[in-house]
N, C-alpha and C positions, 0 to 999 in steps of 0.2 A: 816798586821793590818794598817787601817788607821785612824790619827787624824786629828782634822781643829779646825782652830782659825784665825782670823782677817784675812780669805780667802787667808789662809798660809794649805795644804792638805800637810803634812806629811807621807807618808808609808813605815811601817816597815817590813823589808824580815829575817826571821831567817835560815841562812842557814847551811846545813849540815857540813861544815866545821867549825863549832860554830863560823864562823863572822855574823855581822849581815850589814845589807847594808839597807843606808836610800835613800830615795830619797821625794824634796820637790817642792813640784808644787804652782807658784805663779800665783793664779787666780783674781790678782786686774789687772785693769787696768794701773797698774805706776809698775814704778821696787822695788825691794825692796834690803836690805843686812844689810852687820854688823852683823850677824845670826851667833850664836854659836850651834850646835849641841851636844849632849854630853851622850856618849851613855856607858852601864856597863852592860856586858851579857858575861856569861859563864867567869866569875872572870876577863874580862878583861875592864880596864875603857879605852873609846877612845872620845878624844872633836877634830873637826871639824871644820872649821870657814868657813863661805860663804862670800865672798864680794858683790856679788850680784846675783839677779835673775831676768831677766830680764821679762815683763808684759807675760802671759799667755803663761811661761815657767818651764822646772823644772830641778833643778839640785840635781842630785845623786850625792851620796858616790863616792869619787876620784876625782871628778870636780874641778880644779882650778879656778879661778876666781879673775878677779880686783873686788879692792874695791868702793865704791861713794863714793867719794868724799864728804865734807862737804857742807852743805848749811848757804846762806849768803841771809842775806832776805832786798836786797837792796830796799828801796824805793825812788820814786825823784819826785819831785814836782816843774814843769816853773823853773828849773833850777839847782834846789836845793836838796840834801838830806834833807827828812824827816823822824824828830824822834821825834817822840809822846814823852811827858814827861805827865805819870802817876799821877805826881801831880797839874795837872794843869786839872783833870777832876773833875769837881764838881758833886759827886753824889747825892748830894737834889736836882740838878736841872736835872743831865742827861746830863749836856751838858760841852763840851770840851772848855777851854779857851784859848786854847793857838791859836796860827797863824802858815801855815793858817788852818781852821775849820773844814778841811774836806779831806776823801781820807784816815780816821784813820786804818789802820792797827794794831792792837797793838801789841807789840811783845811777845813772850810767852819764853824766854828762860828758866825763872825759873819756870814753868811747867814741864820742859825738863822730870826731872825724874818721873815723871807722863805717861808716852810715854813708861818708860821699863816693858817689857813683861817677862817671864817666865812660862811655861807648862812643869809639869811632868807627862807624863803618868809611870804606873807601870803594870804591865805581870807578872802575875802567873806561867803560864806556856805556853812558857818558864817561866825561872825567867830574868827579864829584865825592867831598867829602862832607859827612853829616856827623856832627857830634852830640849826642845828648849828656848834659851836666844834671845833674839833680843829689839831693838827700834823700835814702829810700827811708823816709820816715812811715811810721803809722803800724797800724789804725791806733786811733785814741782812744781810750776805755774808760771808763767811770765802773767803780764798782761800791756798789753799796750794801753793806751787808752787817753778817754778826761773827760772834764765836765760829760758826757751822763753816764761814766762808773764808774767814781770816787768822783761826789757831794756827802756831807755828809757822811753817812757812809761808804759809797762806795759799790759796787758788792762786790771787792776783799776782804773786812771788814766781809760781810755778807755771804761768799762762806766758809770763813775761820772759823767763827763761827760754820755753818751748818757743816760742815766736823765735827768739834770736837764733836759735837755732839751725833754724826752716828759714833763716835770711832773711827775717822783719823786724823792724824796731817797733815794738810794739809799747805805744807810751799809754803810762798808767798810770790813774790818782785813784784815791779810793778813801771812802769813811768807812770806818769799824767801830761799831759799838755792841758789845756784848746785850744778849737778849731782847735786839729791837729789829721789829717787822717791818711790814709795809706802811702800818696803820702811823706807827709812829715817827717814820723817817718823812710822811708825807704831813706830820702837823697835826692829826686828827685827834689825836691822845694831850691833855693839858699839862699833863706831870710829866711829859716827854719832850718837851717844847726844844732842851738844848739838842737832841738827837736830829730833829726835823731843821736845826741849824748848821749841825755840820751837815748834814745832806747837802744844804743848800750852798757853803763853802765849797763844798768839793765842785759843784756844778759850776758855782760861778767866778771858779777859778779858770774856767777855760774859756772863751766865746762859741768854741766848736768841738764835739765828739762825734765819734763814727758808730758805738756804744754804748749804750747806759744800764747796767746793771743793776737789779733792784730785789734782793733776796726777801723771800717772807720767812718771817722765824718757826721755830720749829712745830709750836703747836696750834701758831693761827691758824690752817683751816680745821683743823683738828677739834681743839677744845670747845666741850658744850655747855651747856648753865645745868642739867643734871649728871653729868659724870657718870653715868650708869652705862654698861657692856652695847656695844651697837647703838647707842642713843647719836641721834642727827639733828637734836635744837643748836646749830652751832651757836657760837656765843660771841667769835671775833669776824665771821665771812663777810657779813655785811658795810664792815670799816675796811675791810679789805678790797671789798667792789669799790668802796668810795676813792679807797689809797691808790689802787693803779689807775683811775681815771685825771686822779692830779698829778703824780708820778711821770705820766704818758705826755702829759699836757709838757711835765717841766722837759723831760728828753727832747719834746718835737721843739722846744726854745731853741734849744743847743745843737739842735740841728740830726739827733743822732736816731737811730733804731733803737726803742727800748724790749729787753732783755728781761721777762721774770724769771728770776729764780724758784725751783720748786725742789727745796731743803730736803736732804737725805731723813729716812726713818729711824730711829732706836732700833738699838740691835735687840731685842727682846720683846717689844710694842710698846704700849702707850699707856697709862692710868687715865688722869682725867686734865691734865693740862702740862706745862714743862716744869713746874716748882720737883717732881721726882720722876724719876728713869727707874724702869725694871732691871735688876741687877742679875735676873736668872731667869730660863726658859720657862714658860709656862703656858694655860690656854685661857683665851678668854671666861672673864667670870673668876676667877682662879685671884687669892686675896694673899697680900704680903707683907711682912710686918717686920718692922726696924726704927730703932730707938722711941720705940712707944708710940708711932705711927701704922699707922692700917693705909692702903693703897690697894684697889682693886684694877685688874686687868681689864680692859675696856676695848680696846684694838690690838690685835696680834701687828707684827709686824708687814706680813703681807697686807693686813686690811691697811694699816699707813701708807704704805704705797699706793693700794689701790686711790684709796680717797683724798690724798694729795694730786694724784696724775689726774684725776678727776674733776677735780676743784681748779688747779691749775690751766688745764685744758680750756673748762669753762671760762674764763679770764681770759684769757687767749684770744676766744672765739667770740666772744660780744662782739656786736656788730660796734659798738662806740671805739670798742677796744685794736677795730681791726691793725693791722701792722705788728703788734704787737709778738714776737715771737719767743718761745717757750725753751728754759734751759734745763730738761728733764733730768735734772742730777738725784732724784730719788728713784728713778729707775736705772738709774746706770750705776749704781750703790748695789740696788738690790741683784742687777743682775750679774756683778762681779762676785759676790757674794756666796751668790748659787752657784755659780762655776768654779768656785774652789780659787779663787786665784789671787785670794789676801784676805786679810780682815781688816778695813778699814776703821775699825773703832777703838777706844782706847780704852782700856782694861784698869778696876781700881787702883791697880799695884803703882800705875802712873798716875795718878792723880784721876785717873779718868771713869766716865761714868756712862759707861756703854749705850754711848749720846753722838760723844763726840770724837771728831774723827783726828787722826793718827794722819800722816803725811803722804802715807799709800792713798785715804780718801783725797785730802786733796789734789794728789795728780788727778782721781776720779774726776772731778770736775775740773778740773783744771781742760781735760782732755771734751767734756762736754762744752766747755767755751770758748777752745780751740774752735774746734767744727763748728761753731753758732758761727763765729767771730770769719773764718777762713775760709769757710763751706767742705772742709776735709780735715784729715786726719794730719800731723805729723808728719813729716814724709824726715826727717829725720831719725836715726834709731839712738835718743839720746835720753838720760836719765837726769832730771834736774838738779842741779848741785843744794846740798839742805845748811840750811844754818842754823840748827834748833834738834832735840831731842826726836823729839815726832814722831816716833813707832820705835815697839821692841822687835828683837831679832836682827838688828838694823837696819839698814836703809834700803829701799825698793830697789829692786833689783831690776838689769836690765830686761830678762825674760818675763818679770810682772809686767814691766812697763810696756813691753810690746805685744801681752795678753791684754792690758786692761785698755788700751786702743784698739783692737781688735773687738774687744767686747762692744765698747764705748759705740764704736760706728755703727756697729749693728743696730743698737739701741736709735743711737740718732737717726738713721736711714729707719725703722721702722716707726717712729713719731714722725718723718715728714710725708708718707707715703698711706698713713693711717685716715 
């Protein structure tokens, strides 16, 4: 006989010697444990304990097993531990007072028992009752990134949301530091050394993830040592080949699948590095001028995409690099974009520098690391609660929310089948 619950497929064998033997197949994609079995047939009671099962495995009756370990949902922020304090959000407004403003994660520990599980099934005949106890914890995430991945409410905010939603505890630490890549969260940069250290705090604050996210900032593969329109001497690629092969190395420690991030494009294109952002449409070649600065156009916005999904891909696909899987959030920027269905950037009037994205973008990827993370979409029709400013017009709305999922999969189903 078989049971299932939160993609836990349980089967029961009754056999002639009146034992009975279980065996349980975990069909999420993270591991799971802490799993009490607890089984009473033919007058004899027998409990079981699993420490783990590892992603699209199954452990039967007899199996020993380690236990996971606990998780610790480090967060760091340009140096620092960060910890939300809950009274410092003001709910008439929505918005978070404390410093700094953004990258909120909040923590859920007194949830916790909200998480425990129990299922009895009951058998006539036989006569037989099977209970499985567990915490539907998981998957564990690492996310490491910049501005691009952690302004306002952040990806990591709104992925954690959407998890609980769709019925998973999705536990989360993450480093944030504004304008660092790969190059520099892996160590390779000297004058970057404290950045390549919270990296390393986030990671070895847990012994186990199921995730590790590793965002490249906005102009590494981009930027080249002449600056001129169409020019391809890049200038940072080659620290970037070096960064995800240490990167890769430090995820496979920790046990998880690592994650590159491949950063959304300026809404307007590119000059010749990230120190300035096009503030208005133009074409390649096309020169711009502000507070006694000259900037020329160098990549239109489509070309950003193109030679990021490019570059990314390539990284992907090195054979050293194999496992290694691709979180195409600059295509799924651009192709919300094209479809009319928000503007994920944020406009001077807010502070912003049509760079950087607004809190419609991060559900964008929020929605891209959902499906890495789950292998699907949402199956809930919910909008994440925001604690921060994050876009004008205000807050996304449910019908974006269920276009820009719609968009999002397609994007995703057409990079896994490419």
């Amino acid at each position: 006989m078989k049971y299932s619950y939160d993609n836990l497929e349980m089967t029961v064998t009754y056999r002639k010697d009146k034992e009975i033997e279980i065996r349980v197949a975990n069909h999420n994609t993270f591991r799971v444990g802490n799993i009490t079995v607890t089984t009473e047939y033919a007058g004899k009671k027998r409990t079981e304990f699993i420490g783990r099962i590892e992603a699209h495995e199954t452990w039967k009756s007899g199996d020993r097993t380690e236990n996971i370990p606990p998780f610790h949902a480090a967060s760091f922020y340009e140096g620092k531990e960060q910890i939300i304090d809950p009274g410092l959000y003001d709910e008439k407004s929505g918005v978070y007072r404390g410093e700094p403003f953004h990258a909120l994660v909040w923590r859920d520990e007194e949830k916790r028992k909200t998480w425990q599980r129990s299922h009895t099934w009951v058998s006539e005949d036989p006569a037989a009752e099977v209970t499985l106890s567990y915490f539907a914890d998981g998957p564990r995430v690492a996310f490491t990134g910049n501005s691009f991945t952690g302004l306002w409410d952040s990806t990591y905010e709104y992925f954690r949301q959407m998890a609980e939603a769709d019925g998973y505890h999705a536990q989360v630490a993450y480093s944030y530091w504004g304008g660092t890549g790969l190059a520099q969260y892996a160590g390779l940069i000297p004058e970057s050394m404290e950045r390549a250290e919270q990296c390393q705090k986030v990671l070895d604050a847990n012994e186990e993830y199921d995730f590790c996210f590793f965002a490249g900032n906005s102009d590494e593969a981009l930027s080249t040592h002449s600056g001129k329109p169409g020019a391809e001497d890049y200038s940072l690629r080659e620290n970037m080949e070096k960064a995800v092969r240490i990167l890769k190395k430090r995820a496979e420690e920790k046990h998880a699948k690592m994650v590159l991030w491949a950063p959304h494009a300026y809404q307007y294109g590119f000059f010749r590095d990230k120190t300035a952002k096009p503030w208005k449409a133009g074409n390649v070649g096309d020169w711009y001028e502000r507070d006694g600065w000259r900037y020329q156009l160098t990549l239109s916005e489509q070309e950003m995409v193109e030679r990021n999904m490019e570059w990314y891909r390539h990284l992907c696909e090195e054979p050293e690099n194999k496992g290694i899987l691709l979180a195409p959030v600059v295509r799924a920027y651009h192709e919300v974009v094209k479809c009319g269905i928000g503007d994920p950037y944020l406009a001077e009037e807010k502070t912003g520098d049509f760079g950087h994205q607004n809190n419609l973008g991060n559900y964008i990827s929020a929605c891209v690391c959902f499906e890495i993370v789950f292998g699907e979409m949402p199956k809930a029709d919910f909008v994440p609660v925001s604690h921060t400013w994050g876009m004008g017009g205000g807050t996304l709305t449910p019908h974006q929310a269920a276009m820009i999922r719609k968009k999002v999969h397609e994007v995703m189903e057409e990079e896994r089948t490419r």
